[in-house]
MDTraj code that builds the backbone (N, CA, C; nanometers):
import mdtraj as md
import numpy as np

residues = "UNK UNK UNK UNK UNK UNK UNK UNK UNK UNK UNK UNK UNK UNK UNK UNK UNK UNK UNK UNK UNK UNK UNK UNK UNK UNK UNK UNK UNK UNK UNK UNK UNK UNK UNK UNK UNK UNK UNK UNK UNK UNK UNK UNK UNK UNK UNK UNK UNK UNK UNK UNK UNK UNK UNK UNK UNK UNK UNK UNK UNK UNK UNK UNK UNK UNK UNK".split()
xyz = np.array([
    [4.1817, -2.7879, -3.0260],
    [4.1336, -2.7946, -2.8883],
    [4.1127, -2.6546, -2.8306],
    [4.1990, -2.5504, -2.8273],
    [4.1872, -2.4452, -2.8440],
    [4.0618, -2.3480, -2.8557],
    [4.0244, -2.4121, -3.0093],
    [3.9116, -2.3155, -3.0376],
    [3.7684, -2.3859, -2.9712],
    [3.7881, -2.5199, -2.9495],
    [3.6705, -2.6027, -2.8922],
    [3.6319, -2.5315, -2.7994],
    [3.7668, -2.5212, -2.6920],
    [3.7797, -2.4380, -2.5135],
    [3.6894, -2.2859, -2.5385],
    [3.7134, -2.2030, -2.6540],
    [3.6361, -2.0593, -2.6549],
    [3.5249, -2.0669, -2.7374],
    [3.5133, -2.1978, -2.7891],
    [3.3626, -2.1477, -2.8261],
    [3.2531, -2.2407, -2.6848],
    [3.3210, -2.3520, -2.6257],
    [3.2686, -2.3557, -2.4525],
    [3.2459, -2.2819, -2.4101],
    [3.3529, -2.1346, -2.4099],
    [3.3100, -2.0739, -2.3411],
    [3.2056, -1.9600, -2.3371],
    [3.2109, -1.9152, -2.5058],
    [3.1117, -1.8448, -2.5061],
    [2.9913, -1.8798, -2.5212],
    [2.9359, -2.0014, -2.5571],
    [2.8391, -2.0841, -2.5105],
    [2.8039, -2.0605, -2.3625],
    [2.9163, -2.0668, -2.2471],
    [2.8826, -2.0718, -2.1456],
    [2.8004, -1.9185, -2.0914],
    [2.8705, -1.8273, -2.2320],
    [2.8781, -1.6974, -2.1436],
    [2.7125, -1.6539, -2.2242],
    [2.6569, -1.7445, -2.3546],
    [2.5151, -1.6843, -2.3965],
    [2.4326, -1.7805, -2.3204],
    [2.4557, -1.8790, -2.2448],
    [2.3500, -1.9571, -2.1648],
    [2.3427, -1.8267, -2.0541],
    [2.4465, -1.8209, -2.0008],
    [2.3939, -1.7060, -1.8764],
    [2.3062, -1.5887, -1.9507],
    [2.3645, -1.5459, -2.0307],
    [2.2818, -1.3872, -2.0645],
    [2.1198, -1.4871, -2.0943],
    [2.1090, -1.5596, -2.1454],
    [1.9912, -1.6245, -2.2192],
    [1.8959, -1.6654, -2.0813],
    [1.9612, -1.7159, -1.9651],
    [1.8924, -1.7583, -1.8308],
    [1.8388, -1.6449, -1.7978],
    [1.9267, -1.4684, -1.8099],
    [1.9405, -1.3434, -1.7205],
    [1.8223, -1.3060, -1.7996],
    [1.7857, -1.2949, -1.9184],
    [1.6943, -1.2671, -2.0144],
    [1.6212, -1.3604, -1.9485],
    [1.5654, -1.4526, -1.9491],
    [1.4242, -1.5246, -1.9316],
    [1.3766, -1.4833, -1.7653],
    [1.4951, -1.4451, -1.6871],
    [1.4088, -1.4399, -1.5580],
    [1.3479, -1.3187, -1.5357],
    [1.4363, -1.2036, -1.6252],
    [1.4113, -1.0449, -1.6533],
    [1.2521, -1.0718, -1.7197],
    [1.2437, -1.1593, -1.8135],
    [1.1135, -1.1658, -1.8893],
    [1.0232, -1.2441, -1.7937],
    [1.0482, -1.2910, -1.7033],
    [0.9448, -1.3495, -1.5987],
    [0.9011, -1.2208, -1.4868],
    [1.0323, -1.1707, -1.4359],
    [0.9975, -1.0517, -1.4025],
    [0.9271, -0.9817, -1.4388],
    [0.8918, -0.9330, -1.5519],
    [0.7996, -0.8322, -1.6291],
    [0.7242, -0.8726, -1.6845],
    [0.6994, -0.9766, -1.6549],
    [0.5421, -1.0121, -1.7112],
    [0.4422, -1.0533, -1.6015],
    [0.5071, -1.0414, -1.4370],
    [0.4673, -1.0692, -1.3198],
    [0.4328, -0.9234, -1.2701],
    [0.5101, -0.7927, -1.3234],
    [0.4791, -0.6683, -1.2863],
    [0.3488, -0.6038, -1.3776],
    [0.3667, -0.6848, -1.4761],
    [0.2598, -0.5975, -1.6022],
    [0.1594, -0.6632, -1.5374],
    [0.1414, -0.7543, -1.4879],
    [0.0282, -0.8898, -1.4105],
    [-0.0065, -0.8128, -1.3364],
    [0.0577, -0.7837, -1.2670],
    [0.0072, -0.6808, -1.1339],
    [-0.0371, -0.5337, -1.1127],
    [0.0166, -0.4900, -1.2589],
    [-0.0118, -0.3076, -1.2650],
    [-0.1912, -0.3575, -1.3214],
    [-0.1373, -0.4485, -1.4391],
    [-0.2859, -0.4674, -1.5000],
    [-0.4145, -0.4616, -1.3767],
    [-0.3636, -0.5151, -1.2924],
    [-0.4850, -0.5673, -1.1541],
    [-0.5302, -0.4434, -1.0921],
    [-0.4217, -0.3517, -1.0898],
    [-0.3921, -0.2170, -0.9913],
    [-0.4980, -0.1377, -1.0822],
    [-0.5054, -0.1345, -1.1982],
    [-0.4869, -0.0452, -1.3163],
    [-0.6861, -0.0626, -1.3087],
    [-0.7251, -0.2041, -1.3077],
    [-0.8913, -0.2940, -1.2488],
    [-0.9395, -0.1892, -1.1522],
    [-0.8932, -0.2575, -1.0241],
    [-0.9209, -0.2250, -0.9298],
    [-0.9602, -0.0243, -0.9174],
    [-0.8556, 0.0617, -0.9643],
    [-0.8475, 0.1984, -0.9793],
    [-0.9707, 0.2225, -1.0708],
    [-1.0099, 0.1422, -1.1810],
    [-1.1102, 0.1951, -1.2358],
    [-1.2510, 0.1442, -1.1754],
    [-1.2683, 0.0667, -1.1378],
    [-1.3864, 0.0615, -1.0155],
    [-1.4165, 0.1263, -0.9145],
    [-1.2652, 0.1456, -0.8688],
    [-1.3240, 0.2998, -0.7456],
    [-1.3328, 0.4049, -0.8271],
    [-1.2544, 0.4592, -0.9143],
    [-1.3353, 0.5819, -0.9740],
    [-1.4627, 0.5727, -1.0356],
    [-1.5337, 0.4124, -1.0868],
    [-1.6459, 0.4117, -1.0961],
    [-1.7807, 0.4563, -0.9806],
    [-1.7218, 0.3584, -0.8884],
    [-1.7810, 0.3860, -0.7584],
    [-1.8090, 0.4903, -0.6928],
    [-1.6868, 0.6039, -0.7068],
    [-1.6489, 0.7088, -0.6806],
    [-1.7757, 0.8369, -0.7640],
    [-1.7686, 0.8234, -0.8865],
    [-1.8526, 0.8625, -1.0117],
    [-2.0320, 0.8327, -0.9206],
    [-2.0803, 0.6775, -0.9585],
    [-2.2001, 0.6973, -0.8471],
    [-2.2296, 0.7310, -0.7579],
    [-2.1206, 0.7353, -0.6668],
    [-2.1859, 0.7869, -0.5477],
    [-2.1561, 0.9529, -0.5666],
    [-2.1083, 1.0095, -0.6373],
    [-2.1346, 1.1779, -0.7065],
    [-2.2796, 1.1886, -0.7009],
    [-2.2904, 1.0603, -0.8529],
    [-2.4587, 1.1122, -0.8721],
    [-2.5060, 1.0778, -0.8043],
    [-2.5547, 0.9921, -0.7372],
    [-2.6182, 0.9865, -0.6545],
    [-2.6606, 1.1429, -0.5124],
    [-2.5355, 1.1751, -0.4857],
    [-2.5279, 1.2912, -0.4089],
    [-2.5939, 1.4197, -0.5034],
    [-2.5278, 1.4550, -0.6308],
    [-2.5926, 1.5398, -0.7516],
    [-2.7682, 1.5560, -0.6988],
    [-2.8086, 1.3664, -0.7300],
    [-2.9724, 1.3866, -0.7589],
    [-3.0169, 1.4261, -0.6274],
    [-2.9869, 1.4007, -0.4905],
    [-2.9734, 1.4318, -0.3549],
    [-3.0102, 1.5700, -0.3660],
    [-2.8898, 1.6535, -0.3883],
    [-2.9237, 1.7709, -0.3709],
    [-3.0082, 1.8460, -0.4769],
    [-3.0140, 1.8513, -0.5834],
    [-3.1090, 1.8770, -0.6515],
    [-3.2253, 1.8664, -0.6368],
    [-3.2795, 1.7804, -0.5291],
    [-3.4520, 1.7757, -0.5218],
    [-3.5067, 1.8416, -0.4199],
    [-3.6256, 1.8788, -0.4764],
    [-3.6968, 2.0004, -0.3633],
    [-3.7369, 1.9303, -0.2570],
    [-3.6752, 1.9981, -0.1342],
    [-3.7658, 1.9742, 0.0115],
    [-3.8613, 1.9445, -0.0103],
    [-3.9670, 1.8962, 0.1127],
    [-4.0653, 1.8295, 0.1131],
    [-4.1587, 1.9584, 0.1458],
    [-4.0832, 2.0718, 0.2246],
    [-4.1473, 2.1673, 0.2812],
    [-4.1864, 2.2411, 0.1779],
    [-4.1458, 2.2751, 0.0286],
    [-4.1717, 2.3696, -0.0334],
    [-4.2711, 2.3451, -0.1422],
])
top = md.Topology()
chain = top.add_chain()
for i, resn in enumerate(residues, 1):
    res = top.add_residue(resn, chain, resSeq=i)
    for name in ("N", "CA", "C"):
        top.add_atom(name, md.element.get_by_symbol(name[0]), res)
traj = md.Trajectory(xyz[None], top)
């Protein structure tokens, strides 16, 4: 009876670590979710960012109308 009672208990004690692990792994796969989005979003404005350069580039590069 004894040994029944400690292996209960350490059963009891790898269900917790095993729960603490899956919510840690829900956690971080909800942050990687979200950097991933951050990570989107950042490369579209530096895209955006990039055209409207050139755009300004070809701007100034062209001759007045006066000359």
């Amino acid at each position: 009876m004894k040994n029944f009672k400690k292996m209960q208990e350490k059963l009891e004690v790898l269900q917790n670590d095993l729960n603490s692990m899956s919510d840690e792994i829900y956690n971080q796969q909800k942050e990687i979710k979200d950097l991933k989005l951050q990570i989107k979003v950042l490369k579209l404005t530096v895209q955006n960012i990039e055209n409207i350069d050139k755009d300004n580039i070809n701007i100034i590069n062209e001759i007045p109308p006066h000359y």
